[in-house]
DRENPA-3360 file (N, C-alpha, C; in nm, 2 decimals, always signed):
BEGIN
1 = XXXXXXXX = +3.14/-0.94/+3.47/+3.27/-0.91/+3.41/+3.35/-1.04/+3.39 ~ +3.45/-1.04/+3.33/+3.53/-1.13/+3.28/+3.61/-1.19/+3.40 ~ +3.66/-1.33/+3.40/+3.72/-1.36/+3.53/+3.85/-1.37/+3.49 ~ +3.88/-1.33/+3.34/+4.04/-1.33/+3.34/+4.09/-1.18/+3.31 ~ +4.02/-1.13/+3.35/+4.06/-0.96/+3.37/+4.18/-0.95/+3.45 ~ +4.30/-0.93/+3.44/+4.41/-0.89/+3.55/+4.42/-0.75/+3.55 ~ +4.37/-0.66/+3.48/+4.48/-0.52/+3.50/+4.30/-0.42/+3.50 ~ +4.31/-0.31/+3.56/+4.22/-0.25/+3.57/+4.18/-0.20/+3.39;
9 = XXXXXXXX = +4.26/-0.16/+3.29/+4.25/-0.18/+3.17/+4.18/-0.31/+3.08 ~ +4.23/-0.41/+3.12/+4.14/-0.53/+3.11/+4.02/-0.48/+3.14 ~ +3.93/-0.48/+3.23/+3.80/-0.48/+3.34/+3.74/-0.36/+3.26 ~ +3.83/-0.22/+3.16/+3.74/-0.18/+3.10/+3.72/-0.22/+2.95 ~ +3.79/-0.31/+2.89/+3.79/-0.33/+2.76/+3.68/-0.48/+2.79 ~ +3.67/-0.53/+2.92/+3.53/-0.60/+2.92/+3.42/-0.53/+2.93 ~ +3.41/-0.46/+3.01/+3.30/-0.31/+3.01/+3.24/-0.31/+2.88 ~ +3.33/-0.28/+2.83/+3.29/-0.17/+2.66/+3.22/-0.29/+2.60;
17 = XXXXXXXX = +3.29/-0.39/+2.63/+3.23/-0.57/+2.55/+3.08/-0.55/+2.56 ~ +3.11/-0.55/+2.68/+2.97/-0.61/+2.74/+2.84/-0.54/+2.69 ~ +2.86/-0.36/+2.73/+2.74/-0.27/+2.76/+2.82/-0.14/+2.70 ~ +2.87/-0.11/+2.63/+2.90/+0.00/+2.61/+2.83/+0.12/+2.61 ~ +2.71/+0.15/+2.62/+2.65/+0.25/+2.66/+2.56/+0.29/+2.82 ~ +2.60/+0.20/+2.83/+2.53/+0.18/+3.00/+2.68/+0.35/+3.09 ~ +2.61/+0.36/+3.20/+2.68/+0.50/+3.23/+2.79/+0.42/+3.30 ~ +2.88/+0.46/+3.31/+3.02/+0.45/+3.39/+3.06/+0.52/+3.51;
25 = XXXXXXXX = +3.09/+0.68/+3.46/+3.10/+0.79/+3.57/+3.00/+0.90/+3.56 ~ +2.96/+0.92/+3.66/+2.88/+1.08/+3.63/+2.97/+1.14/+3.76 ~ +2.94/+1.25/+3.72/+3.05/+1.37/+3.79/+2.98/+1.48/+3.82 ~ +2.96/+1.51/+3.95/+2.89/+1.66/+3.98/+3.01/+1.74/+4.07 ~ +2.99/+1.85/+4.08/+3.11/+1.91/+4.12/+3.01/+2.05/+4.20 ~ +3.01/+2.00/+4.35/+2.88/+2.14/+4.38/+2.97/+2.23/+4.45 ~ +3.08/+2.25/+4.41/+3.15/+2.42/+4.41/+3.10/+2.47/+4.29 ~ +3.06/+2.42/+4.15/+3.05/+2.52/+4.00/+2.94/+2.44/+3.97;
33 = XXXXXXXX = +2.84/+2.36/+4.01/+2.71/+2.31/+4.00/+2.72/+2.20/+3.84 ~ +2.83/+2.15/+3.78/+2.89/+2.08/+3.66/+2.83/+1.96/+3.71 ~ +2.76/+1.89/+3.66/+2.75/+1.78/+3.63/+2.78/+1.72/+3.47 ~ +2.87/+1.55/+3.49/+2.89/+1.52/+3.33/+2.85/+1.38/+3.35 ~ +2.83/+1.31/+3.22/+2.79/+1.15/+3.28/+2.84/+1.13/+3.14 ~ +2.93/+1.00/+3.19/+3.01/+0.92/+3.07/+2.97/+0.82/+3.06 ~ +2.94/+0.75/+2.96/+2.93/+0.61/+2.95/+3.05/+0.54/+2.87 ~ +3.01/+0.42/+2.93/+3.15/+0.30/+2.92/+3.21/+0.35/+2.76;
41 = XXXXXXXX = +3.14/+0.32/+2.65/+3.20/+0.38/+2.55/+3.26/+0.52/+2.58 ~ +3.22/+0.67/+2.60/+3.29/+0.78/+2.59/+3.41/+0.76/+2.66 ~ +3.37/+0.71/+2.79/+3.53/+0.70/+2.92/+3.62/+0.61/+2.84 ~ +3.59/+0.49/+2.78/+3.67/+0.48/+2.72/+3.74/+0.54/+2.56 ~ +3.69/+0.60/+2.52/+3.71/+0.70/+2.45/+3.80/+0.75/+2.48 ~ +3.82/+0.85/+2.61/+3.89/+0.96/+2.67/+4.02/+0.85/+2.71 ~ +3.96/+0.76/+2.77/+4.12/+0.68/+2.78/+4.24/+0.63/+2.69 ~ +4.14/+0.57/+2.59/+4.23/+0.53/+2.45/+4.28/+0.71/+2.39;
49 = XXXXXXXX = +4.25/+0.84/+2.43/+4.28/+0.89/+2.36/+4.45/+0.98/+2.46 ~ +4.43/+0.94/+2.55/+4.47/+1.01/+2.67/+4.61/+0.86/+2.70 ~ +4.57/+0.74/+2.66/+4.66/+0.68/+2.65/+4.77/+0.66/+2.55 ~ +4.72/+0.69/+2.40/+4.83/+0.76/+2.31/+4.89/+0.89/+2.31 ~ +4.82/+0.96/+2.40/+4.94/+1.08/+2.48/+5.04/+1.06/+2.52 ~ +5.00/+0.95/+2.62/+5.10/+0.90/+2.69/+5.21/+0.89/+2.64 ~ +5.13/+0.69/+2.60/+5.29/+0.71/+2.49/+5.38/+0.72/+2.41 ~ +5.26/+0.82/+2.30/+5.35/+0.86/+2.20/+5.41/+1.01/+2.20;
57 = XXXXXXXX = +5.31/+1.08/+2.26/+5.34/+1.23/+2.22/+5.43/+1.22/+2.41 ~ +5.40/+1.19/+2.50/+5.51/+1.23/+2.61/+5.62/+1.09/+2.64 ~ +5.63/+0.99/+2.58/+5.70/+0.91/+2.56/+5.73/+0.79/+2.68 ~ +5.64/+0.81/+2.72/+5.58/+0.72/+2.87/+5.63/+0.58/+2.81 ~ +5.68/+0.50/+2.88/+5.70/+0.35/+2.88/+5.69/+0.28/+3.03 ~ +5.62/+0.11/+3.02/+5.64/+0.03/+3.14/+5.70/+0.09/+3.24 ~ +5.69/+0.12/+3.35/+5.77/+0.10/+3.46/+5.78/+0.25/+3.51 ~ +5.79/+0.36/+3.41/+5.75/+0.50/+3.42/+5.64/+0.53/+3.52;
65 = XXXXXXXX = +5.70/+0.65/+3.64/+5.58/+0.67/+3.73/+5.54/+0.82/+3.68 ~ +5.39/+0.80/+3.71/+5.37/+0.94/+3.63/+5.25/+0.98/+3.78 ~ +5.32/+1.12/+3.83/+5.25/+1.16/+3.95/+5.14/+1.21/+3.91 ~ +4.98/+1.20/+4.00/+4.88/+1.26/+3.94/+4.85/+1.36/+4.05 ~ +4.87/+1.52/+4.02/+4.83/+1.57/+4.15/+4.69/+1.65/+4.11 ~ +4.56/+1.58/+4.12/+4.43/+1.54/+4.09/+4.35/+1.52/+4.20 ~ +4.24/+1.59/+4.22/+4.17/+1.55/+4.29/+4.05/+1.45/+4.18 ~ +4.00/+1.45/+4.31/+3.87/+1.30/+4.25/+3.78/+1.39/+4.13;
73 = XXXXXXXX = +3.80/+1.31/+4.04/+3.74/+1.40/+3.94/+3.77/+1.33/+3.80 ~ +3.62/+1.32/+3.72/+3.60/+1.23/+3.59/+3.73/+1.18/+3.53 ~ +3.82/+1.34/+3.50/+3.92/+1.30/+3.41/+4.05/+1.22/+3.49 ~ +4.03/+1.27/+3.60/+4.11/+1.20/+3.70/+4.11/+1.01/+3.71 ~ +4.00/+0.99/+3.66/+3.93/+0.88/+3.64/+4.00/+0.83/+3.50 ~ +4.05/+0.93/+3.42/+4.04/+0.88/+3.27/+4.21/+0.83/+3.28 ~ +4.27/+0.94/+3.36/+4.42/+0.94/+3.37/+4.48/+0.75/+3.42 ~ +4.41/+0.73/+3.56/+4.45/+0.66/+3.59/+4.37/+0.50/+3.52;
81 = XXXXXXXX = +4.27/+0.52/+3.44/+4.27/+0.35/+3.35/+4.37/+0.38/+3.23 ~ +4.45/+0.51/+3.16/+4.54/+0.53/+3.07/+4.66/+0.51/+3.12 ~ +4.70/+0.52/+3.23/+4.82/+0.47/+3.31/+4.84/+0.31/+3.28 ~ +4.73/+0.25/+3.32/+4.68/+0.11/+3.34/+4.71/+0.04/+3.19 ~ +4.63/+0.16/+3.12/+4.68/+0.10/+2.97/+4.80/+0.01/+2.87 ~ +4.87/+0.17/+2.90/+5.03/+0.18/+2.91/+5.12/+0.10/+2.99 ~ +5.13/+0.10/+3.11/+5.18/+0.02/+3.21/+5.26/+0.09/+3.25 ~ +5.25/+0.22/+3.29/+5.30/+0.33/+3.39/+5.23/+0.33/+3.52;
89 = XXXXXXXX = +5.33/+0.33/+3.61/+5.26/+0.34/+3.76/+5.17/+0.51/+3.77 ~ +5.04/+0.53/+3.81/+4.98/+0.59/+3.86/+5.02/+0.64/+3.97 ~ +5.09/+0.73/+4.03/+5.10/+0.76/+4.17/+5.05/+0.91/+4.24 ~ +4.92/+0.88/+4.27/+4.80/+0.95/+4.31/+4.88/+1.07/+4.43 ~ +4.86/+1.18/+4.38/+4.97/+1.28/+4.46/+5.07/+1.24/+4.52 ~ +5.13/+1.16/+4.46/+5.30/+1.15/+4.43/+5.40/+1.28/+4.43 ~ +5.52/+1.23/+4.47/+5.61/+1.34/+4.49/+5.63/+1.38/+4.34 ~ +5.64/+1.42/+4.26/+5.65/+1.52/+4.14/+5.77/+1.54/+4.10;
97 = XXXXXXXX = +5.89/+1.56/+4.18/+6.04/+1.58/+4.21/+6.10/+1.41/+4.16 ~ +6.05/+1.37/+4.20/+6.07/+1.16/+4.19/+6.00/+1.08/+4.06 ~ +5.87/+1.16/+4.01/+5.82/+1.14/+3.87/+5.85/+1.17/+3.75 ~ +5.87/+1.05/+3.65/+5.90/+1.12/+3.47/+5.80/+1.14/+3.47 ~ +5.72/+1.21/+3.47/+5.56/+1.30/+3.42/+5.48/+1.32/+3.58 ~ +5.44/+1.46/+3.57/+5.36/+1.48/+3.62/+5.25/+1.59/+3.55 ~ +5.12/+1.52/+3.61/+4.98/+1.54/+3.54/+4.93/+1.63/+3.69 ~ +4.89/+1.77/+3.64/+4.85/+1.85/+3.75/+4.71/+1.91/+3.74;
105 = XXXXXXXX = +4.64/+1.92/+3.83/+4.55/+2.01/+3.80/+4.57/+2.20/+3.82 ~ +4.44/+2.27/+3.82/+4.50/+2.42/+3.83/+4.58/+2.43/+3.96 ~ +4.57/+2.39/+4.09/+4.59/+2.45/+4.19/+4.74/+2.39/+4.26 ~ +4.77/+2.28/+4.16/+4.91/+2.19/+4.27/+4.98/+2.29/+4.12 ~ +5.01/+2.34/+4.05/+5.10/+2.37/+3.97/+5.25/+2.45/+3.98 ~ +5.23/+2.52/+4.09/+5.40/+2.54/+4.15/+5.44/+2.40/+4.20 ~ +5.40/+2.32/+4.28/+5.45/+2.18/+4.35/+5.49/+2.07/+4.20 ~ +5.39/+2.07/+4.12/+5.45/+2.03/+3.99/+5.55/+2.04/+3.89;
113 = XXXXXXXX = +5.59/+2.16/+3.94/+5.73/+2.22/+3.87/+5.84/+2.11/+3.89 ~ +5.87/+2.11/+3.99/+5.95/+1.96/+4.08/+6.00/+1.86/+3.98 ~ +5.92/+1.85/+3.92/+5.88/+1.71/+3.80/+6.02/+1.75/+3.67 ~ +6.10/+1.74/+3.67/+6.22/+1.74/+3.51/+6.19/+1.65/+3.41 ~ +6.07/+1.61/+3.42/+6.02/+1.55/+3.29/+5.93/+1.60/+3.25 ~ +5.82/+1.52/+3.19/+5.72/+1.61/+3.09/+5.59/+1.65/+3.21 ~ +5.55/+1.73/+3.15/+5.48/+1.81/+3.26/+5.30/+1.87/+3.19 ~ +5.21/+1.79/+3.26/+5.06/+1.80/+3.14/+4.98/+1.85/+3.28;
121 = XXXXXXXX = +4.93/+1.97/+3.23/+4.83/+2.08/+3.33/+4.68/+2.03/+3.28 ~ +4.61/+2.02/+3.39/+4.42/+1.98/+3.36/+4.39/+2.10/+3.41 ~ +4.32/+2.19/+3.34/+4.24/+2.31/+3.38/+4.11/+2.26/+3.48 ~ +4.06/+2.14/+3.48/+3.98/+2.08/+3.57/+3.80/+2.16/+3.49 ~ +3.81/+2.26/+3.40/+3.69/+2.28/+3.32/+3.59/+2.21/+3.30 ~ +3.46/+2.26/+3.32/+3.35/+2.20/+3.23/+3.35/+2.14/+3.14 ~ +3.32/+2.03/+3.12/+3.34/+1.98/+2.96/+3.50/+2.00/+2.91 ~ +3.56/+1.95/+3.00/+3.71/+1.95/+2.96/+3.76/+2.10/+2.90;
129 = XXXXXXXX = +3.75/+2.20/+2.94/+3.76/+2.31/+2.91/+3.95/+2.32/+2.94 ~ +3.98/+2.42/+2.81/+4.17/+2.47/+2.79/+4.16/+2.54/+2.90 ~ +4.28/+2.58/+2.98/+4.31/+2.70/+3.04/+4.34/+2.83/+2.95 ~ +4.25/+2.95/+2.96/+4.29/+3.04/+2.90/+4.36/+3.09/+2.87 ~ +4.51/+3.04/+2.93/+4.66/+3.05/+2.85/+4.75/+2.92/+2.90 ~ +4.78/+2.86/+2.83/+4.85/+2.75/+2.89/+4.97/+2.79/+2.97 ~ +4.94/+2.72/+3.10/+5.08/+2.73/+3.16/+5.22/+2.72/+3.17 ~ +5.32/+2.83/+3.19/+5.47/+2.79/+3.16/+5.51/+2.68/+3.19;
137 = XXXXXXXX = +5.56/+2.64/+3.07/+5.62/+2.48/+3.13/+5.58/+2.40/+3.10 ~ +5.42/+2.38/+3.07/+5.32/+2.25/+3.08/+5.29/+2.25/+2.94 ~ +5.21/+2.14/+2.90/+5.12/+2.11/+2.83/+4.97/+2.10/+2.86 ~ +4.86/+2.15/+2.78/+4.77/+2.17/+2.83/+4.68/+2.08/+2.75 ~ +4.64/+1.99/+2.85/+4.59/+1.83/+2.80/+4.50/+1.87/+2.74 ~ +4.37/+1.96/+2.78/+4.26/+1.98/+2.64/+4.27/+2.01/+2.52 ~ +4.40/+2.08/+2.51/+4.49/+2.12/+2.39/+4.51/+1.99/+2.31 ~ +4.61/+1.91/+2.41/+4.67/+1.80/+2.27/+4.57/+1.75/+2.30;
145 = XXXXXXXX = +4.47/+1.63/+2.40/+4.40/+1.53/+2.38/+4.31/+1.54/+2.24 ~ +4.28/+1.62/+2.22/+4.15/+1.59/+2.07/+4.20/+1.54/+2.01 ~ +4.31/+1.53/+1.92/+4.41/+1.52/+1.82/+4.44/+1.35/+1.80 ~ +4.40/+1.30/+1.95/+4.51/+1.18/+2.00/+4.44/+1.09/+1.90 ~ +4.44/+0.93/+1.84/+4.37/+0.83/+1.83/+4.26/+0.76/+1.92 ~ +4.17/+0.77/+1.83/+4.03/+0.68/+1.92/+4.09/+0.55/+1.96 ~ +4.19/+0.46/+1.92/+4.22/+0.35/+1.93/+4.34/+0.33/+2.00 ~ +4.42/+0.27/+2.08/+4.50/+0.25/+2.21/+4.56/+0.13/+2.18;
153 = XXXXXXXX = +4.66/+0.07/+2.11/+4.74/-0.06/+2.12/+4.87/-0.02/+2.20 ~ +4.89/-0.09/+2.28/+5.06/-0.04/+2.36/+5.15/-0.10/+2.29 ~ +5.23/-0.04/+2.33/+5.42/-0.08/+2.23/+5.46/-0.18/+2.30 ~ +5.45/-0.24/+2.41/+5.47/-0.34/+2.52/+5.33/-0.42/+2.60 ~ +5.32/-0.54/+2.57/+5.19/-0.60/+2.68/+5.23/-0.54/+2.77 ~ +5.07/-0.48/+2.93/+5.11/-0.47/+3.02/+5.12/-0.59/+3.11 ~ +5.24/-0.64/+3.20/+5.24/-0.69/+3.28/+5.17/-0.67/+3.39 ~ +5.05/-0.79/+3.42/+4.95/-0.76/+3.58/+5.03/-0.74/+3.64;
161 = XXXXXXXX = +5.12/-0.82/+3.69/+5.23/-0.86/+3.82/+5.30/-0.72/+3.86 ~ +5.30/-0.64/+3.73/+5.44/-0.50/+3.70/+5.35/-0.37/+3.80 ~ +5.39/-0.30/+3.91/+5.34/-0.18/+3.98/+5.24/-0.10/+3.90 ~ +5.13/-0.07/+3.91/+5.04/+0.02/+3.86/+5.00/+0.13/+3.93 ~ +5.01/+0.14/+4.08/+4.91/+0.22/+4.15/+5.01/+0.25/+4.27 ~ +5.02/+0.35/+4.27/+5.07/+0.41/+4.44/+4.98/+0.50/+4.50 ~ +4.90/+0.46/+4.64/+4.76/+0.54/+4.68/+4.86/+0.57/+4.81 ~ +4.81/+0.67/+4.87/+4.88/+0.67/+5.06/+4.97/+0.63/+5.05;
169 = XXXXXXXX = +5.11/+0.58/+4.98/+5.22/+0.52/+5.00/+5.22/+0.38/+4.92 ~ +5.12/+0.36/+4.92/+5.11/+0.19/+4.90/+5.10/+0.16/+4.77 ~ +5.19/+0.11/+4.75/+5.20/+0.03/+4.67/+5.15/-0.13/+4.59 ~ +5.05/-0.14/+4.42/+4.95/-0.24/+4.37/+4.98/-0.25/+4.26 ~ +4.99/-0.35/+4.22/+5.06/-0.38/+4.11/+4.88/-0.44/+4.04 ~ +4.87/-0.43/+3.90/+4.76/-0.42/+3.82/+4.64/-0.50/+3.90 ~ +4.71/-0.65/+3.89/+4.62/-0.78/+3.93/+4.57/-0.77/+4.10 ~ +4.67/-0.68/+4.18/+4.62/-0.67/+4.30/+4.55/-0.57/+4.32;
177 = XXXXXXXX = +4.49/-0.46/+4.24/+4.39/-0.34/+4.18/+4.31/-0.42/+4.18 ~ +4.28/-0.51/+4.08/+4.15/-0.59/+4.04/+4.13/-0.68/+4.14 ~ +4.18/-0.79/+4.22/+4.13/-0.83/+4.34/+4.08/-0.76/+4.43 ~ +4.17/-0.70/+4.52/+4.11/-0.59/+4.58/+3.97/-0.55/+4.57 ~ +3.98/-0.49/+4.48/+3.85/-0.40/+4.40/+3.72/-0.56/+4.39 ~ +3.73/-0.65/+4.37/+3.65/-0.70/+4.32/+3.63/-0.72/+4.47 ~ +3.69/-0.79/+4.55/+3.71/-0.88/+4.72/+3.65/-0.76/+4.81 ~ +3.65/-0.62/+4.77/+3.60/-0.55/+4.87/+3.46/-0.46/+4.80;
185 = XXXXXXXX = +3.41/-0.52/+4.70/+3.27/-0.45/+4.63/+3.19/-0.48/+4.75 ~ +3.14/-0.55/+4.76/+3.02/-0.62/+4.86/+3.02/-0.53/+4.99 ~ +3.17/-0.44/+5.02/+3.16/-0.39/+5.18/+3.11/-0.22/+5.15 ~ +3.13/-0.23/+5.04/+3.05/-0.10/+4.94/+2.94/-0.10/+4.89 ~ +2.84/-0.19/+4.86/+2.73/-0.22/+4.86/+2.71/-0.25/+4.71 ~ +2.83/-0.27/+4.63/+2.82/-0.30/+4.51/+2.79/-0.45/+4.48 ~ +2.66/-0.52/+4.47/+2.63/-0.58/+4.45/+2.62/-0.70/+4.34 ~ +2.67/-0.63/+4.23/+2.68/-0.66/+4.08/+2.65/-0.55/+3.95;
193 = XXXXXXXX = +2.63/-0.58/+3.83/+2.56/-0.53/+3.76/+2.49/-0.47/+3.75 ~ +2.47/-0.30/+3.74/+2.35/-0.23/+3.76/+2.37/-0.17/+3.89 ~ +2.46/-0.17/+4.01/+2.45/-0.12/+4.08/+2.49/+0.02/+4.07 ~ +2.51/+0.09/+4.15/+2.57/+0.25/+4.13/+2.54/+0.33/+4.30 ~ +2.71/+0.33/+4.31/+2.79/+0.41/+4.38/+2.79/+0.53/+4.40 ~ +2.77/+0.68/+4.50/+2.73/+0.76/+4.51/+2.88/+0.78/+4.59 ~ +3.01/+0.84/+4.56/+3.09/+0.87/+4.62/+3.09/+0.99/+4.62 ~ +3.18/+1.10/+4.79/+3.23/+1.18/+4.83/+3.34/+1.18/+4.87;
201 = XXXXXXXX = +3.45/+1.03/+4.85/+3.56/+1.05/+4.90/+3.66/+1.10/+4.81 ~ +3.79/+1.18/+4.88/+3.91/+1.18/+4.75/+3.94/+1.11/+4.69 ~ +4.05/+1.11/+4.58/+4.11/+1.01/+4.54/+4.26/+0.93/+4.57 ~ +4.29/+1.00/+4.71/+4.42/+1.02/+4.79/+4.43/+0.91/+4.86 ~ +4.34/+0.80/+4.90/+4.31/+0.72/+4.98/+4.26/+0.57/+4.86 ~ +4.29/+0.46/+4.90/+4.26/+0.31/+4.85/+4.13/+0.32/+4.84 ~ +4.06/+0.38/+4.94/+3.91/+0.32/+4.92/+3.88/+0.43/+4.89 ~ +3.91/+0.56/+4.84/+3.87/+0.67/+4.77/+3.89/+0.63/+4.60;
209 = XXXXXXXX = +3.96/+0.56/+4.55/+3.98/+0.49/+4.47/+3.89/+0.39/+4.40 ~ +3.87/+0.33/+4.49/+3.84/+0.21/+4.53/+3.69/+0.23/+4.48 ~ +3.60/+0.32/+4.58/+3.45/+0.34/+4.56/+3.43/+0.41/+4.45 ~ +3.56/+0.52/+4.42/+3.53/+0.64/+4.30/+3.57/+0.59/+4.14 ~ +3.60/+0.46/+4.14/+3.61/+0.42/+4.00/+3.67/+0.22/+3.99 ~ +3.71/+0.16/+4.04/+3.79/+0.07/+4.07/+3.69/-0.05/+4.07 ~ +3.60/+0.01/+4.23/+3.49/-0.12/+4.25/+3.39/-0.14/+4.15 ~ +3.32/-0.02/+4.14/+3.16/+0.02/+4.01/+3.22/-0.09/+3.90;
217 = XXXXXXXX = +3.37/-0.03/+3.84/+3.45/-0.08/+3.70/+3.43/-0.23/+3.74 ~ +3.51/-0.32/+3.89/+3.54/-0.42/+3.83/+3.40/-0.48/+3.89 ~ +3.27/-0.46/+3.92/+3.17/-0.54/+3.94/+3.05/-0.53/+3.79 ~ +3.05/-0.42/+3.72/+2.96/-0.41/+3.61/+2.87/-0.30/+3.66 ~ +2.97/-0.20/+3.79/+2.82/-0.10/+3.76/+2.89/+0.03/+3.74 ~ +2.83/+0.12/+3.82/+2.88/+0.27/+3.79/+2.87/+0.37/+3.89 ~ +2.95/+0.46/+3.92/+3.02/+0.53/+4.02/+2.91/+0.71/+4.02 ~ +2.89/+0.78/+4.07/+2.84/+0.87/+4.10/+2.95/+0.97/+4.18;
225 = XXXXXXXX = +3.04/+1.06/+4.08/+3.18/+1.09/+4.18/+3.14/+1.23/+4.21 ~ +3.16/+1.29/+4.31/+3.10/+1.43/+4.40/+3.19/+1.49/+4.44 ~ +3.24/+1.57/+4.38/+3.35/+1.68/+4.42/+3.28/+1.78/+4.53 ~ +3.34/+1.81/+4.59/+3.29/+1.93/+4.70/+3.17/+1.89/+4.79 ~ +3.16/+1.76/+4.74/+2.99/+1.70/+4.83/+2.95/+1.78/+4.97 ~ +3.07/+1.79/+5.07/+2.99/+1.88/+5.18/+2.96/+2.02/+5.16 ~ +2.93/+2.06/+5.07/+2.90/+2.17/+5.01/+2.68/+2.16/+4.99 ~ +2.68/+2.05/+4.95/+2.57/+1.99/+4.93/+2.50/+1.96/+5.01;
233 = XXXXXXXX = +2.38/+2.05/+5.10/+2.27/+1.99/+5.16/+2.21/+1.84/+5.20 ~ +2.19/+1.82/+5.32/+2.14/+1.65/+5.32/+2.04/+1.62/+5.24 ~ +1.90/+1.74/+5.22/+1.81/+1.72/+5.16/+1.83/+1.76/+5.00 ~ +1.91/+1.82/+4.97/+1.97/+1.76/+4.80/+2.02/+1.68/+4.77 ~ +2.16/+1.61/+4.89/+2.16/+1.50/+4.86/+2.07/+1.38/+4.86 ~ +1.96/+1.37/+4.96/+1.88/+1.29/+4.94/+1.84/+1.27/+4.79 ~ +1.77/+1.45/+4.70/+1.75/+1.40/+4.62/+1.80/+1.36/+4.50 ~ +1.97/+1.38/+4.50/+2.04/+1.34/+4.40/+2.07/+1.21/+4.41;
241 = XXXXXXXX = +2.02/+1.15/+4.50/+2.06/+0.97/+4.55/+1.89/+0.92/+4.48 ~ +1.79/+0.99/+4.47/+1.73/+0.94/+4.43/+1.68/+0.94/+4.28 ~ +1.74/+1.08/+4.25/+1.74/+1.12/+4.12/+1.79/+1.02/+4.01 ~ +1.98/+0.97/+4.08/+2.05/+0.89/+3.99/+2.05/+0.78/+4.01 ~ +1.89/+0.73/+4.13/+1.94/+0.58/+4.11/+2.01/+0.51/+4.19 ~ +2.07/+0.57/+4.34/+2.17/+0.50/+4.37/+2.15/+0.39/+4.46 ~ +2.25/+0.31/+4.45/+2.22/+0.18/+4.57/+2.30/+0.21/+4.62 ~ +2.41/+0.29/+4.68/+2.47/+0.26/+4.80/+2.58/+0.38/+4.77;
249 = XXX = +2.59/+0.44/+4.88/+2.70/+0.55/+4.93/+2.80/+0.59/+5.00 ~ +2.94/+0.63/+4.99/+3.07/+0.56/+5.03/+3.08/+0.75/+5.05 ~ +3.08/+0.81/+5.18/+3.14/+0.92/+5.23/+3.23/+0.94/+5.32;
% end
């Protein structure tokens, strides 16, 4: 990866440089048996398209916190490098009542009401699937996202130094995302390029973060994210650890 990467946006537009088709995220979900696998190009796809949402169509600007009440999950992944994009703080089940946008999935959506600004519902679907009626109030992101541009320039450079991320309270501003992330690969077993990450944690937590999209991104490899994982057998997991390849596993 690039050593002048500061913002987790940076670390994917080296990505795409580098290998654009190499996998980035795969996603199994063993409540509905979904698995999806993105590569560096598609995820970035879904970002650049999800980040002219932002801006243009809900009017997100620098310094804007946009609450994500998301669990760990691909597009959840997509939201928070389009945040990064833009230079809107990310704040990972954030209060909703205190955010200009909040981004919900199906089940936080009364707690989302809170939010007096713009308000975008994820049906959490297969294959990005609409909700079969969009919800009062909301916007229903499978709805606008198709529409958006392949292509992502911001109206403002993001500032590394400027807040990006609020996880557990805590507060990270772009360039301390990317240290972090890079300073704590190795205790993840992310070794470099090529490696791949087999996560079960949320995304509620730094190192739920951290393993589920952050470290894989800022070392050159790729994430394995597992919704519902204790749902999943030891001896399936065995064989999905060996199915996909993995070098190392963060539960």
């Amino acid at each position: 990866m690039n050593a002048t990467d500061r913002t987790p946006a940076d670390l994917l537009r080296s990505a795409l440089a580098a290998d654009p088709a190499r996998p980035l995220v795969t996603f199994y979900d063993d409540a509905t048996g979904e698995r999806v696998e993105l590569s560096v190009a598609t995820f970035a796809n879904w970002v650049a398209k999800t980040a002219n949402l932002l801006q243009g169509e809900l009017s997100a600007e620098p310094g804007d916190r946009v609450a994500l009440l998301l669990p760990a999950h691909w597009q959840t992944a997509v939201w928070l490098l389009a945040c990064s994009s833009v230079g809107v703080v990310a704040d990972v089940a954030g209060d909703p009542g205190a955010a200009d946008i909040v981004v919900s999935g199906p089940d936080t959506l009364e707690a989302a009401r809170a939010c007096s600004g713009e308000r975008v519902a994820l049906a959490l679907r297969p294959l990005g699937g609409r909700f079969p009626q969009t919800p009062a109030g909301f916007v229903d992101y499978a709805v606008e996202v198709p529409s958006q541009g392949d292509r992502f320039v911001p109206y403002a450079p993001v500032d590394p130094e400027g807040a990006a991320l609020i996880v557990a309270g805590r507060e990270f501003s772009g360039a301390e995302v990317v240290e972090r992330a890079r300073d704590e690969a190795g205790s993840l077993g992310l070794t470099g390029p090529g490696s791949r990450l087999l996560s079960g944690l949320g995304y509620d937590t730094w190192e739920g973060v951290a393993a589920g999209l952050y470290g894989p991104l800022a070392t050159g490899g790729s994430v394995v994210l597992c919704r519902n994982l204790g749902l999943l057998g030891e001896d399936a997991l065995a064989k999905r650890i060996e199915s996909e390849r993995v070098s190392a596993v963060a539960r």
